[in-house]
Backbone bond lengths (Angstrom), bond angles and torsions (degrees), N, CA, C in turn:
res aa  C-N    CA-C-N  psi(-1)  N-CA   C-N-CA  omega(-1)  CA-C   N-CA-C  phi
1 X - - - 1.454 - - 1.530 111.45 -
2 X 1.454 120.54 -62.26 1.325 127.74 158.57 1.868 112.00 -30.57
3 X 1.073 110.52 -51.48 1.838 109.37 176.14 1.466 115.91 -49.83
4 X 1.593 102.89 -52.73 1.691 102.39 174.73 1.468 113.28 -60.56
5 X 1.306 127.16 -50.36 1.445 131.51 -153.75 1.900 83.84 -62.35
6 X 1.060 125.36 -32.63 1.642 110.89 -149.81 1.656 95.97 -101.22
7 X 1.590 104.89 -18.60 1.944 90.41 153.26 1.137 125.80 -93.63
8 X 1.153 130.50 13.18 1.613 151.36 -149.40 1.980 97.65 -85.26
9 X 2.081 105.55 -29.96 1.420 90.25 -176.66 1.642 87.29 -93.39
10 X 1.123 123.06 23.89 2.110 97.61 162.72 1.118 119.49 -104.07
11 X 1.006 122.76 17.25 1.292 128.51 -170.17 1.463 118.03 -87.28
12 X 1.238 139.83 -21.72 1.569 154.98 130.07 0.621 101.33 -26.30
13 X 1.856 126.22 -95.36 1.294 117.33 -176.63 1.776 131.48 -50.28
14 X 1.369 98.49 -12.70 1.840 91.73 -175.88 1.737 97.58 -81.51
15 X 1.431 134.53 -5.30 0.977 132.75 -146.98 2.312 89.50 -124.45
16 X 1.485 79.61 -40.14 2.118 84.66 167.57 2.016 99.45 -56.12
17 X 1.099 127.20 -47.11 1.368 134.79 -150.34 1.119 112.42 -124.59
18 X 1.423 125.08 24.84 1.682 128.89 142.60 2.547 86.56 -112.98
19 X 0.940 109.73 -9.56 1.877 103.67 161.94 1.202 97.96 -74.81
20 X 1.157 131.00 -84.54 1.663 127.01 175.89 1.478 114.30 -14.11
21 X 1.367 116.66 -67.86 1.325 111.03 -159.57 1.368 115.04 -89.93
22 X 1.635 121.23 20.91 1.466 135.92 171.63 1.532 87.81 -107.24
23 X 1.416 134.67 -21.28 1.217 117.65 -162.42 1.794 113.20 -88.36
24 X 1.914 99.85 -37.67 1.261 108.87 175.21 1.645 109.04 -68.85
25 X 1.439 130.00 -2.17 1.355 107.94 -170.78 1.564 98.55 -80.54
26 X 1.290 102.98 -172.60 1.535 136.20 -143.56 2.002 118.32 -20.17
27 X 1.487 94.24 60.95 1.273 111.44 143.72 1.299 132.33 -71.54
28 X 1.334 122.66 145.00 1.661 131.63 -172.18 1.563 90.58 -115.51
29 X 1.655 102.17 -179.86 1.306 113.58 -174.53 1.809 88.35 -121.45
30 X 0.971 88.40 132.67 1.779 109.39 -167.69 1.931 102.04 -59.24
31 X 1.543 109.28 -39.15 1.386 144.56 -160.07 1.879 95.67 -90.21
32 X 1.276 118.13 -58.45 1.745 105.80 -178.52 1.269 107.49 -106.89
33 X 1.144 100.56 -20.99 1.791 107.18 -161.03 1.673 116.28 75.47
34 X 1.047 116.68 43.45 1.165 118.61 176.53 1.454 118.36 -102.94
35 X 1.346 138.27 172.44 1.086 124.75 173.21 2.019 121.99 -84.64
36 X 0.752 104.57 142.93 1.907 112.19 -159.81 1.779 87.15 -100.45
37 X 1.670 106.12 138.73 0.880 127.44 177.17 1.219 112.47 -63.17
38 X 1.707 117.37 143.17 1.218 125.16 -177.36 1.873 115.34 -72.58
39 X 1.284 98.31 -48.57 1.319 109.62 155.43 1.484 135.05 -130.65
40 X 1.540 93.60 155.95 1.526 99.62 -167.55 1.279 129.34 -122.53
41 X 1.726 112.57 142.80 2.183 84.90 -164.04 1.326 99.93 -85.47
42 X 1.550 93.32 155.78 1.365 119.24 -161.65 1.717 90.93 -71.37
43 X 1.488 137.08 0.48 1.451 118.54 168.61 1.267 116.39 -113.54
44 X 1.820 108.91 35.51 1.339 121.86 148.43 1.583 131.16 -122.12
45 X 1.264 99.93 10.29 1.236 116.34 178.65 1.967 113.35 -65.67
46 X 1.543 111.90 149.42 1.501 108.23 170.00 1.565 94.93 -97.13
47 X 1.146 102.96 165.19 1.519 119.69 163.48 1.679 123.05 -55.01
48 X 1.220 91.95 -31.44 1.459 110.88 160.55 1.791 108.98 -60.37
49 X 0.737 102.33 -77.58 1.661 122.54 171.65 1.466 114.49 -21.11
50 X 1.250 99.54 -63.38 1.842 108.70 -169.39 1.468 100.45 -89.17
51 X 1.542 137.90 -11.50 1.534 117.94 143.55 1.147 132.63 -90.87
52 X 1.168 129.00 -2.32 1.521 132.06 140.47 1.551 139.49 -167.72
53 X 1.697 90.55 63.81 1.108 124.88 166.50 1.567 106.21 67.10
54 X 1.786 111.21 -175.09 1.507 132.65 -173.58 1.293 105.30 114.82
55 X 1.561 99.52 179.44 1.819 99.33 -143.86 1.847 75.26 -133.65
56 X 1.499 101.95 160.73 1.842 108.28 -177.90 1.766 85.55 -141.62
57 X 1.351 104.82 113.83 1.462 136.30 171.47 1.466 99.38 -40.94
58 X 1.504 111.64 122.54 1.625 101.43 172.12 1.283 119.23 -97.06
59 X 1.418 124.70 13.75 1.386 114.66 156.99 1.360 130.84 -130.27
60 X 1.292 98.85 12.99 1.806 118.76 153.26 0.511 135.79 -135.84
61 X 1.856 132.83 -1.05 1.644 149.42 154.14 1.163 107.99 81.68
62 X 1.319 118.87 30.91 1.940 133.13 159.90 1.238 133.89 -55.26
63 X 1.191 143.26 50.40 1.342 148.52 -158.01 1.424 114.81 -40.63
64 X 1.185 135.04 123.74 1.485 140.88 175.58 1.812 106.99 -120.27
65 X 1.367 99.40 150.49 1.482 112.59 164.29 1.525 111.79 -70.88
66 X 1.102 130.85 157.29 1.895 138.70 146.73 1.607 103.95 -23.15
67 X 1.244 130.43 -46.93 2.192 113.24 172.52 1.163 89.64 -83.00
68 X 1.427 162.93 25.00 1.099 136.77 -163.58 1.138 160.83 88.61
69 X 1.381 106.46 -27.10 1.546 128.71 -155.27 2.026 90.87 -92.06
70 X 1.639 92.46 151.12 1.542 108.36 -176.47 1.281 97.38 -92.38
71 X 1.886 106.05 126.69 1.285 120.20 177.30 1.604 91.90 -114.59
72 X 1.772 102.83 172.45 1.568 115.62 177.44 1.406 93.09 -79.27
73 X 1.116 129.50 -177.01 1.571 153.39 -171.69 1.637 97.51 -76.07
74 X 1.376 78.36 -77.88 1.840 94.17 174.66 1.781 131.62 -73.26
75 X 1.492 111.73 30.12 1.455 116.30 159.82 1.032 103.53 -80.97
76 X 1.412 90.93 145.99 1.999 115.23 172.08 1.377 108.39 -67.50
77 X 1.110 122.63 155.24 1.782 127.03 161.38 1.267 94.42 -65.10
78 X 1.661 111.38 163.30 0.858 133.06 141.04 1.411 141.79 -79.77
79 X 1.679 135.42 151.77 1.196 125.35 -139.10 1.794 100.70 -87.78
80 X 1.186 107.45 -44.03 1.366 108.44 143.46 1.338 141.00 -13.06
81 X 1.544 97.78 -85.78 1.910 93.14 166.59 1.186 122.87 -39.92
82 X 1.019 125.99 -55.93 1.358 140.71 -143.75 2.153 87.24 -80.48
83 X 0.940 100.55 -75.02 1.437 88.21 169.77 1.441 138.73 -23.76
84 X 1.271 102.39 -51.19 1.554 131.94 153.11 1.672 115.75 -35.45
85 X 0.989 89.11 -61.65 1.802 100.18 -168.28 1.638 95.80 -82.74
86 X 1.287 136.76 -18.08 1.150 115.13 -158.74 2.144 83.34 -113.13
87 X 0.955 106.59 -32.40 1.330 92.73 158.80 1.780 152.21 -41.80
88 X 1.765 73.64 -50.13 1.540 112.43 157.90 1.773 117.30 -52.21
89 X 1.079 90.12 -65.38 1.475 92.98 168.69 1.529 129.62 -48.77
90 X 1.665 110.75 -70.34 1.577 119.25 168.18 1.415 117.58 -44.21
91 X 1.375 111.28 -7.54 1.816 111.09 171.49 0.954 92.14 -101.77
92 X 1.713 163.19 -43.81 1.285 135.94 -160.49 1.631 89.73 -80.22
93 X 0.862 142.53 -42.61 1.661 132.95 172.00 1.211 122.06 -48.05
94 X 1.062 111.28 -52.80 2.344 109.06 167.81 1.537 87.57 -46.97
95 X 1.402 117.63 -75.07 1.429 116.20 -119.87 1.377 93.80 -72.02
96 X 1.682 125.81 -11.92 1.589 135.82 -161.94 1.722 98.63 -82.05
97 X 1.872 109.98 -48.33 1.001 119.68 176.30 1.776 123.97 -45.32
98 X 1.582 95.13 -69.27 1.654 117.36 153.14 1.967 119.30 -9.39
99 X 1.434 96.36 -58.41 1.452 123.92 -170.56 1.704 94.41 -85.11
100 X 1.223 122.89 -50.92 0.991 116.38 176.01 1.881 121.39 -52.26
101 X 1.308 106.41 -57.62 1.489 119.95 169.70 1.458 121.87 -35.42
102 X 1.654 117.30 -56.90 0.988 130.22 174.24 1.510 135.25 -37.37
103 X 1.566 95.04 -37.21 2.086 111.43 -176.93 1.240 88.39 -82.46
104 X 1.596 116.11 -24.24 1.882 95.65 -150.28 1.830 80.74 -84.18
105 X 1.272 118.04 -51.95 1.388 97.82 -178.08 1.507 138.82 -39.01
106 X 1.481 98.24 -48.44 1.621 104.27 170.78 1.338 102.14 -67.53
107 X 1.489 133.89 -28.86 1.595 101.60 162.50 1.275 132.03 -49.54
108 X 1.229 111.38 -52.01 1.461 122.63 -177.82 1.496 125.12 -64.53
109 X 1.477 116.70 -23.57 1.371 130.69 166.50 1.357 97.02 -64.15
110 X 1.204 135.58 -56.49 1.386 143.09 -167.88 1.344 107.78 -42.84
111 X 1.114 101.54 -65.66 1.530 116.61 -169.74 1.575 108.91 -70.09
């Protein structure tokens, strides 16, 4: 019982990052038309990339946004995304906290 309560705050995020990885499926590469990897290692990512996301073609190095579309290397995010994603985030943190609070209470009732 104690085991669940103390994974009880991942559960947001396990639920943020099975959204992600329904979101990257069946993208093409705008450039071959091939299909674009679902995931990507994080030591190929642009800076662009890892603040709000897109996929880099692994056999022609085509950069796309999250719908798809081929951006330059060096475009800015948009003010949007970034809101988005950082929104995204500050809710798996309440709701982790939330979840977190809860065990510690029923501990303390316990006792």
């Amino acid at each position: 019982m104690d085991f669940i309560l103390t994974l009880m705050p991942l559960i947001p995020f396990l639920f943020f990052f099975v959204f992600l990885f329904l979101i990257g499926r069946g993208k093409t590469c705008p450039a071959c038309h091939r299909p674009m990897p679902t995931l990507q290692s994080p030591f190929t990512k642009t800076r662009r990339q890892w603040l709000v996301g897109g996929y880099r073609c692994p056999s022609c190095g085509c950069e796309t946004d999250l719908k798809g579309r081929q951006v330059a290397a060096s475009t800015l995010p948009e003010q949007g995304t970034l809101m988005l994603g950082l929104g995204l985030f500050v809710f798996c943190i309440v709701i982790s906290l939330l979840l977190t609070c809860i065990p510690l209470m029923m501990l303390l009732i316990r006792n």
